[in-house]
C-alpha positions as CSV (number, residue, x, y, z in Angstrom):
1,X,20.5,1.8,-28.3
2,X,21.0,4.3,-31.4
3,X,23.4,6.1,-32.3
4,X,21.1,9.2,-32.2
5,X,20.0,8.4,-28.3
6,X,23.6,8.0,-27.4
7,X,25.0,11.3,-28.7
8,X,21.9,13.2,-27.2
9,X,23.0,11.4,-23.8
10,X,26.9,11.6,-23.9
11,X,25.3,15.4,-24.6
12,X,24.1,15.9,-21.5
13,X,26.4,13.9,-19.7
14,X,29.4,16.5,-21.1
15,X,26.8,19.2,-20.2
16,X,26.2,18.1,-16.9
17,X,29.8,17.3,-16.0
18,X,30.7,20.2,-17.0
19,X,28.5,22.4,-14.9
20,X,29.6,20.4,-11.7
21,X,33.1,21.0,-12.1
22,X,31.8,24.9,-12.5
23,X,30.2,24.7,-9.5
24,X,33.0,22.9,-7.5
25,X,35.5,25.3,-9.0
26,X,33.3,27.9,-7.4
27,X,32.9,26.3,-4.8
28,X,36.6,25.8,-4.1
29,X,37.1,29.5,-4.9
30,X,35.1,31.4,-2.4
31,X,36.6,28.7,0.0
32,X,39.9,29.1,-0.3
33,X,39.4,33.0,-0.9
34,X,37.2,33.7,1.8
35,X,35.8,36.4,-0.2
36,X,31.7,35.7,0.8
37,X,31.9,36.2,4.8
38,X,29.2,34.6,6.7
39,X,26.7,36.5,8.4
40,X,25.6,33.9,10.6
41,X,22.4,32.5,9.6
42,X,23.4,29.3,8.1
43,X,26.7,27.5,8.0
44,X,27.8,28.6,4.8
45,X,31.3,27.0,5.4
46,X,30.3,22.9,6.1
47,X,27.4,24.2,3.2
48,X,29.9,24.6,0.5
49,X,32.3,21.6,1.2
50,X,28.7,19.1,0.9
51,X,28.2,21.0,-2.5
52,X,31.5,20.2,-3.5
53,X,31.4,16.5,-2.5
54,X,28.0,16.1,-3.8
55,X,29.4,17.4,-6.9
56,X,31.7,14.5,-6.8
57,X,29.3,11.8,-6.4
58,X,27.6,13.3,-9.6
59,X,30.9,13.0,-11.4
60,X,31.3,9.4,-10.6
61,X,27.8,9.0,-11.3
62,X,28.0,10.6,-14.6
63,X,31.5,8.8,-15.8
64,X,29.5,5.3,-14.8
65,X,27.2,6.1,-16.7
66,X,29.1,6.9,-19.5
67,X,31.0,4.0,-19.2
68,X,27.7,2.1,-19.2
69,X,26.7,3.7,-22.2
70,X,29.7,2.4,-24.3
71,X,29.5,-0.6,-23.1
72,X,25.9,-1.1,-24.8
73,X,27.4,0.4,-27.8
74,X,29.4,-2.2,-28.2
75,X,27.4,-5.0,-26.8
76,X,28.9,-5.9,-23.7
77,X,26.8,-4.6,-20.7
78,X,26.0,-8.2,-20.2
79,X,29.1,-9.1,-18.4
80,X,30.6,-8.6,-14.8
81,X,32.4,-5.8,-15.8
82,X,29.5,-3.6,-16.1
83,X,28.5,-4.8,-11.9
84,X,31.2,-2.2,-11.4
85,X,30.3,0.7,-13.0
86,X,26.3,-0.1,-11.7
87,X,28.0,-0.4,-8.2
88,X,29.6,3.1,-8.5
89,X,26.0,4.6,-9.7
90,X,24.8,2.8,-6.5
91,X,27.4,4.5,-4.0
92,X,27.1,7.6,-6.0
93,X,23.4,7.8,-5.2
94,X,23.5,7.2,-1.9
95,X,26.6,9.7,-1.0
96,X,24.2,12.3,-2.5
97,X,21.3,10.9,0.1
98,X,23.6,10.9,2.8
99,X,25.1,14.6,1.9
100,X,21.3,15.6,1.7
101,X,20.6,14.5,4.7
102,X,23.9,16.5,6.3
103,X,22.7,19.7,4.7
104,X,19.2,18.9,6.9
105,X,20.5,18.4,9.8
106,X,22.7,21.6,9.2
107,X,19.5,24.0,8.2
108,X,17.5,22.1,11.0
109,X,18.1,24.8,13.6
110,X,17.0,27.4,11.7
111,X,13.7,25.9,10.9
112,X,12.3,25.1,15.0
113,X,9.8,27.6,14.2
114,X,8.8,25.7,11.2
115,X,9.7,21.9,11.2
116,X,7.9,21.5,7.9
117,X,10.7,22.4,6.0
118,X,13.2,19.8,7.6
119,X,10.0,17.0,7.4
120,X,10.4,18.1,3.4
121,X,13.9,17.8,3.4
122,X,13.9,14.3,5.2
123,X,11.9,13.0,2.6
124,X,13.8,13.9,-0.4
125,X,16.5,12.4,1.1
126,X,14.6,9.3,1.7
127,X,13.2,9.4,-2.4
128,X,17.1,9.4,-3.1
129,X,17.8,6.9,-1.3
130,X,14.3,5.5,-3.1
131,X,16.5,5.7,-6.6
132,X,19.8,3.8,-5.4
133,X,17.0,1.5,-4.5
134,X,15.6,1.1,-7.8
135,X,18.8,0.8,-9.3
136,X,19.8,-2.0,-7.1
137,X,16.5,-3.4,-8.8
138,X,18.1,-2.8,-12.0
139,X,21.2,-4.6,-10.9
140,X,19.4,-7.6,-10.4
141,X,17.7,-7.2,-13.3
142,X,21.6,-7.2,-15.0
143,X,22.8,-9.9,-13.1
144,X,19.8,-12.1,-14.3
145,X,20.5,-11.3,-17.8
146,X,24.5,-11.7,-17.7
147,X,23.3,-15.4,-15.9
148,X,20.9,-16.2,-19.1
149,X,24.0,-15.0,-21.5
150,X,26.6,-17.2,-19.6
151,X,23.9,-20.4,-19.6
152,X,23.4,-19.6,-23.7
153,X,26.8,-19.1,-24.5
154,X,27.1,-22.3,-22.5
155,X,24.1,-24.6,-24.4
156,X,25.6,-23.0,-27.7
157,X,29.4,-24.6,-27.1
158,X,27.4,-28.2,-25.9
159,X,25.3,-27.6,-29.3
160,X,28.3,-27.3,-31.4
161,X,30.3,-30.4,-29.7
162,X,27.4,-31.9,-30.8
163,X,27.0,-30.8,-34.7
């Protein structure tokens, strides 16, 4: 990876991480200050605390990712160290499904006179739940590849005993 690509994505990791804990700290605010009454027509209340742990599954998310990152900088994603940080992208990912799929059943009500809208919402749910499922393929695809790097480092030492 180059040095270029990785400062453009530690970028917008910062960036990103940075507007989340925005938005939680707002979040947090107008809970604990009870300065943006409810008028009723959604639950604002149950609203706001999913933001704020959905937030929190893009932090972890985020940091993994980061710590992802420097591993490839210095060359050792291929290990079982990195099954961590992969595993927390994982649960990350499918927190955020599972809050999305709490704020549907939330704005459900509202929407008996057009079901549509909670049909939509299912179904983003279920395309992000579709992405911890892709990157359970991509775990695999690590686990494969840390197996071929333990078998070479392994043929190496048996070729050097030999030389």
């Amino acid at each position: 990876m180059g040095k270029l690509a990785v400062r453009a994505l530690r970028a917008v990791l910062v960036v990103v991480l940075a507007g989340t804990v925005f938005v939680q700290a707002l979040m947090v605010w107008v809970l604990v200050s009870g300065s943006d009454p409810e008028d009723g027509s959604l639950p604002l209340t149950p609203l706001r605390v999913i933001a704020i742990l959905g937030m929190v599954s893009v932090q972890v998310a985020l940091v993994s990712v980061w710590r992802l990152v420097t591993m490839v900088r210095r060359g050792t994603v291929f290990s079982h160290a990195a099954f961590r940080y992969v595993d927390a992208v994982i649960g990350a990912i499918v927190a955020a499904a599972l809050l999305w799929f709490a704020v549907t059943a939330l704005n459900a009500p509202g929407q008996r006179a057009d079901p549509g809208v909670t049909v939509i919402m299912g179904g983003i749910g279920l395309a992000i739940l579709g992405v911890a499922l892709i990157v359970m393929v991509l775990r695999m695809l690590l686990a494969q590849a840390v197996a071929r790097d333990v078998e070479a480092a392994q043929m190496q030492a048996e070729l050097d005993e030999v030389i």
